[in-house]
C-alpha positions as CSV (number, residue, x, y, z in Angstrom):
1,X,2.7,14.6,-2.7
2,X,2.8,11.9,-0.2
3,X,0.4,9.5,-2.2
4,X,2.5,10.1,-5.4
5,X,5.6,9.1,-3.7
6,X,3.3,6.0,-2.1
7,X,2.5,4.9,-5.4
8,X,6.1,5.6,-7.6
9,X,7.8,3.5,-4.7
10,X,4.8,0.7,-4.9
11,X,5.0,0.3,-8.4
12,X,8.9,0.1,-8.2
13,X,8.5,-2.9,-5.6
14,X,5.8,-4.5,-8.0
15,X,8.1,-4.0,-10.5
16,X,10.9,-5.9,-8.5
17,X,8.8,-8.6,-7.0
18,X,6.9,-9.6,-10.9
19,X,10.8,-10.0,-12.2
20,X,11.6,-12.5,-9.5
21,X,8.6,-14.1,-9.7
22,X,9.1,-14.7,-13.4
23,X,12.7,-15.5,-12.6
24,X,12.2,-18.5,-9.9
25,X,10.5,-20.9,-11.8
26,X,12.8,-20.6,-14.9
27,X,15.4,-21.0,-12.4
28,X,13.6,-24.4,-11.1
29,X,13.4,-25.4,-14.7
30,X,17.7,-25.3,-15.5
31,X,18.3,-26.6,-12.2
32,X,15.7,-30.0,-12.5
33,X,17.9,-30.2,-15.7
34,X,21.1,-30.5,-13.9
35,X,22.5,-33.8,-11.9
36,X,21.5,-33.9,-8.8
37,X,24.8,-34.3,-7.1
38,X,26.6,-31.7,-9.6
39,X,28.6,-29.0,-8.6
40,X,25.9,-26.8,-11.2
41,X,23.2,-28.3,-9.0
42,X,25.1,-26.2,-5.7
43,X,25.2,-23.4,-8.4
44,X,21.6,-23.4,-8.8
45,X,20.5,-23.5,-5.0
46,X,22.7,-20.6,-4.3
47,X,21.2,-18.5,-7.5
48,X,17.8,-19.5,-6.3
49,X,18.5,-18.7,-2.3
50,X,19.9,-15.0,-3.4
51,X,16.7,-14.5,-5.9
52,X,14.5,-15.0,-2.9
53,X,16.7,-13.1,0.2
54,X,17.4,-10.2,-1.8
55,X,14.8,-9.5,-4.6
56,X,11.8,-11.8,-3.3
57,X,11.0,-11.4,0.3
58,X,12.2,-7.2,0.7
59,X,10.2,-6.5,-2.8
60,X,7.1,-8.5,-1.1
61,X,7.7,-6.8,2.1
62,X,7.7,-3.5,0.7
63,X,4.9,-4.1,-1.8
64,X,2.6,-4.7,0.6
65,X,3.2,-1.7,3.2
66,X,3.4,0.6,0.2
67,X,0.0,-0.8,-1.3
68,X,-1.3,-0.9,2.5
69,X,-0.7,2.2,2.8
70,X,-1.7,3.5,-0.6
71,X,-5.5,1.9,0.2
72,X,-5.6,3.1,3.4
73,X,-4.6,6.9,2.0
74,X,-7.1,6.5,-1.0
75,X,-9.6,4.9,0.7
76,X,-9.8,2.0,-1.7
77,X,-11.0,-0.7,1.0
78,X,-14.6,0.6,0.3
79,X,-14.2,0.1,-3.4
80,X,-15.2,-3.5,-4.6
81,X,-12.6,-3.3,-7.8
82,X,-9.8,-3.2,-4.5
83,X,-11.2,-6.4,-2.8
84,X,-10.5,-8.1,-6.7
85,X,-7.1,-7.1,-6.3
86,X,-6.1,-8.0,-3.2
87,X,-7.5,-11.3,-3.5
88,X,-5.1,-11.8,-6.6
89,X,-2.2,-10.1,-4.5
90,X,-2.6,-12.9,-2.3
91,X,-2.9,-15.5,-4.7
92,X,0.7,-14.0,-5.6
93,X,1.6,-13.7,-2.5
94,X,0.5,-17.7,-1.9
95,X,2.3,-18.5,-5.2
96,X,5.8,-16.7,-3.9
97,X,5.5,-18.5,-0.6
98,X,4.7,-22.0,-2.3
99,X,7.8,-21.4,-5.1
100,X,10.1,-20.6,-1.5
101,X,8.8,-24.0,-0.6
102,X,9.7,-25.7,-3.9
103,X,13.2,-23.9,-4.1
104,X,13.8,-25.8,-0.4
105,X,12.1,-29.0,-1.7
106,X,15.0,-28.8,-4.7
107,X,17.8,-28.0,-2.5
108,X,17.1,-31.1,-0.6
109,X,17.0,-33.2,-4.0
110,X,13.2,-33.3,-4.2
111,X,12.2,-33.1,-7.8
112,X,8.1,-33.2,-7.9
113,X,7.2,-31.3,-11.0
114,X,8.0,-31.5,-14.5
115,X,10.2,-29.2,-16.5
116,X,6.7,-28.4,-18.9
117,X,4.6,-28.1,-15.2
118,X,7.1,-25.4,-13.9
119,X,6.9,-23.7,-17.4
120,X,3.1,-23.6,-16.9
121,X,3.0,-22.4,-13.6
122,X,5.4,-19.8,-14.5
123,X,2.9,-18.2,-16.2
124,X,0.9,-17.1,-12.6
125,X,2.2,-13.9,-12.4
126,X,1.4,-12.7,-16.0
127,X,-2.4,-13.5,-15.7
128,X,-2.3,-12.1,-12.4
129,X,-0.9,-8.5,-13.4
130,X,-2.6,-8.5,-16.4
131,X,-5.9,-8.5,-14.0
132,X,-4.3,-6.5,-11.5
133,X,-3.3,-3.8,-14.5
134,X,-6.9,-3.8,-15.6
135,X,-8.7,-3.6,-12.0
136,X,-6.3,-0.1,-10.6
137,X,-6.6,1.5,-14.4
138,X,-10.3,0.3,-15.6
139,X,-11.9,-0.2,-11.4
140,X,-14.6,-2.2,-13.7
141,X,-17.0,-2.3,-10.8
């Protein structure tokens, strides 16, 4: 009963963190498109700020004990398919930490990628699931 509860509350988190991370960069793209010195500009910062404190880092947080402790429960660190996924889990986890960075890069007026580069990069975390999705449900090898 324990593992089912582990993995209900990890997918949950996943479910969480995948929203915000498709959220972010859309947000990045609105608020390039504002002026810098606008009151919508303030507007964005603060959206983006709330995005991370209270969806981002405690969904990342808990995503990773819960799938910790799933592995550990499971025994999946012996199974190669795992070692797949956890290399793209941190590959996410790289792309939430660099899209923190950004979101303080544009509340200090730093604008370094495009409106089209920020729509690219938002799609990340749709390949990445789509693998991840395909690893836990198919374990190809």
């Amino acid at each position: 009963m324990t593992y089912l509860w582990l993995k209900a509350g990890h997918v949950i988190f996943v479910i969480f963190w995948m929203a915000g991370l498709f959220m972010l960069p859309r947000f990045f793209v609105y608020h390039q498109e504002c002026a810098p010195e606008s009151p919508e500009n303030a507007l964005w910062i603060d959206r983006e700020a709330k995005l991370l404190r209270i969806i981002l880092w405690p969904s990342l947080a808990v995503v990773w004990l819960l799938g910790l402790a799933l592995a550990m429960s499971t025994g999946a660190f012996g199974q190669a398919w795992f070692h797949a996924k956890l290399g793209l889990v941190l590959v996410l986890t790289a792309y939430h930490v660099w899209m923190a960075g950004y979101h303080a890069a544009l509340a200090r007026g730093e604008r370094r990628l495009t409106g089209k580069r920020l729509r690219m990069i938002n799609e990340v975390p749709g390949v990445a699931a789509a693998l991840i999705v395909i690893l836990v449900i198919v374990k190809p090898f």
